[in-house]
C-alpha positions, -999 to +999 in steps of 0.1 A: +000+000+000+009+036+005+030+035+033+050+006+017+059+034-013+068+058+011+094+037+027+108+019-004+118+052-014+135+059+019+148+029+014+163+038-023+176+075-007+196+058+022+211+036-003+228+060-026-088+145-045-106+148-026-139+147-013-161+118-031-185+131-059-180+133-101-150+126-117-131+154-134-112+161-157-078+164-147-061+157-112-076+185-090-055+210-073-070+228-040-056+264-032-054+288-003-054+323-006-037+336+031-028+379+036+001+378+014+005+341+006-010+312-017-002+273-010-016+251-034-019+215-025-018+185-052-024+151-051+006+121-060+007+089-071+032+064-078+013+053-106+003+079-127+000+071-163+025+076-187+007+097-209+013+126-190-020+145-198-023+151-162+002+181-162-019+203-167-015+243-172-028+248-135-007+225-120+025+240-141+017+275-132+014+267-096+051+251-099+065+277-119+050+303-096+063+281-064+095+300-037+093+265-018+083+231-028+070+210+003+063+171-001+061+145+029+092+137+035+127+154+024+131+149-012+169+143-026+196+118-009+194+122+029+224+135+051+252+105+055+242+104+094+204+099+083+214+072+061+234+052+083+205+056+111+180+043+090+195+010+076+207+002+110+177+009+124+162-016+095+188-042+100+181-042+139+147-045+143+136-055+102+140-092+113+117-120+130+135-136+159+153-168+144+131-193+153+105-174+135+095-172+097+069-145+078+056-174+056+031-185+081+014-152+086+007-150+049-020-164+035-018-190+010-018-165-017+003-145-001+030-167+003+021-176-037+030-140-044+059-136-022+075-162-041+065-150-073+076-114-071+110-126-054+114-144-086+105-114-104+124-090-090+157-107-079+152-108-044+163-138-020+132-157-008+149-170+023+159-134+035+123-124+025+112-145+047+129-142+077+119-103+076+089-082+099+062-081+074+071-039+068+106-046+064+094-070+035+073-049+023+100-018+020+122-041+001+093-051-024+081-023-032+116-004-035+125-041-061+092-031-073+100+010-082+139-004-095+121-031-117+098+001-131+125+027-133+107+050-108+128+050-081+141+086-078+104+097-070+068+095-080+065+112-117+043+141-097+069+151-078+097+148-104+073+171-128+071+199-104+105+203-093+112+201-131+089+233-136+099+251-103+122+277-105+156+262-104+163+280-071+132+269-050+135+257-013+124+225-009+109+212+027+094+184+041+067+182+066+081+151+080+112+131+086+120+100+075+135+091+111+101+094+125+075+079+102+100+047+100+094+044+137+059+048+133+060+019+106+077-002+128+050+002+163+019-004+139+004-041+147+018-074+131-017-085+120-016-045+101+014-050+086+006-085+070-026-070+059-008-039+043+024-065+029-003-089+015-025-055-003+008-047-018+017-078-029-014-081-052-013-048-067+025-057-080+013-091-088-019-077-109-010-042-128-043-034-142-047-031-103-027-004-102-034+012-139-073+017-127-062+034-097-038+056-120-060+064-143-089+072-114-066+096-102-060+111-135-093+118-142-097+136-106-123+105-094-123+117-061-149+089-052-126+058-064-100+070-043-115+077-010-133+040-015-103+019-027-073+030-007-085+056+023-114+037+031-101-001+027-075+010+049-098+026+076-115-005+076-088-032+079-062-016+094-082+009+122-041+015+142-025+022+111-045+042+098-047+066+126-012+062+132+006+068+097-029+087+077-048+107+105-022+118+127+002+127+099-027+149+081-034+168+115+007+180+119+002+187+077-027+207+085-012+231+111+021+236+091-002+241+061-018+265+079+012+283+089+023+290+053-012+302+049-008+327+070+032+336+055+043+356+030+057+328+003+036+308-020+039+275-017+031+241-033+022+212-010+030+179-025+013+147-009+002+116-020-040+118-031-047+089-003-046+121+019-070+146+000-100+123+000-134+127+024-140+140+052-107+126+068-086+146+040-061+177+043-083+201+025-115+190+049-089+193+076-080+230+069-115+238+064-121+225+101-096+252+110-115+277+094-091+283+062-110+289+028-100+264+006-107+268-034-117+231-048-141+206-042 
């Protein structure tokens, strides 16, 4: 799932929308107008489709016109220290205790995909398997992004740092420090759950192409039902853990720039736009006027 992306490219670093209703036509952008700021907020993907008919003029006028450039986590290589904290910190507690395996919490199919995308991928089964079900799930996915030549970022946030002014500050509204911890206290039964969603989406990719081409067309609807609200359901702790409590800190930095003197584009994955549990619904909680639907 989502949070699976996220890490795999953490992962790749340390190692070198939406409210339901109609679909529209393009992915939609939501905007802010503060005293003497605007921050427009866009949804990501890792799977947008290759046509590239979603950059649209809005969203390249809202890069060009950007001074920072703000996605969830830092964008580029991390600092050296950073690095070196997060693999160890992956090596030390990535791993089931030895008498322990992650086969048997899979499911039949599950373990049926495991192998399969191992072979696929070029990853070592036996390793696989002796991993916690999100360290497995970091290194499939990050295989996964290698396999697909997208590893250096979702083709969102490439496309807007490609039309932001060369000099633009980019910032993070998280670390990668902290959300791996987060990963890491979520419920084994979760992370199975989360490992074995992932797994089929790799192992079917019209899976993915619907959900890229839902997001393409702005179908707020599709998202909110098949990623925000599967994950609500069948995975309560994670979801408040790595979705709502993340979008509440989002909301109050978001906020913030409101209220500064800079504009601003927020990047974030679209899981976190949708319903009433989404950024802009958030910010309109807070009493910000937010432009979209």
């Amino acid at each position: 799932m989502f949070r699976g992306m996220k890490f795999a490219a953490a992962a790749a670093l340390a190692l070198a929308a939406l409210q339901g209703g109609a679909a529209h036509a393009d992915p939609i952008l939501w905007r802010i107008n503060g005293p003497h700021a605007t921050v427009t907020i866009v949804g990501s993907t890792p799977v947008a489709p290759a046509d590239g008919k979603w950059k649209t003029p809005a969203l390249q006028q809202a890069a060009a016109g950007a001074q920072e450039v703000w996605f969830t986590t830092p964008a580029g290589l991390p600092g050296p220290f950073t690095a070196v904290r997060l693999l160890a910190t992956m090596q030390t507690k990535g791993y089931l205790p030895d008498s322990q395996r992650l086969s048997p919490l899979l499911s039949p199919e599950g373990r049926a995909r495991l192998a399969r995308l191992a072979a696929r991928y070029g990853l070592n089964l036996d390793r696989l398997d002796r991993m916690t079900p999100w360290n497995a799930e970091i290194n499939v996915q990050l295989a996964a992004k290698k396999h697909d030549g997208a590893a250096g970022g979702s083709a969102m946030e490439r496309y807007v740092l490609s039309q932001a002014p060369r000099s633009v500050a980019k910032k993070a509204l998280d670390n990668l420090e902290d959300d791996l911890k987060a990963l890491i206290a979520t419920p084994q039964n979760e992370q199975v759950y989360d490992l074995e969603v992932g797994m089929r989406r790799d192992d079917d990719p019209s899976i993915n192409q619907k959900y890229g081409e839902a997001w393409a067309a702005g179908d707020q609807a599709y998202i909110e039902r098949e990623r925000d609200g599967i994950l609500r359901t069948n995975a309560p702790v994670t979801y408040r853990v790595l979705q709502m409590e993340p979008r509440a800190r989002w909301a109050a930095q978001i906020a913030k720039l409101a209220d500064g003197a800079k504009n601003v584009i927020v990047v974030v994955d679209a899981v976190n736009l949708v319903g009433q549990n989404g950024l802009p619904a958030l910010l309109r909680k807070k009493g910000l006027t937010v432009e979209g639907p």
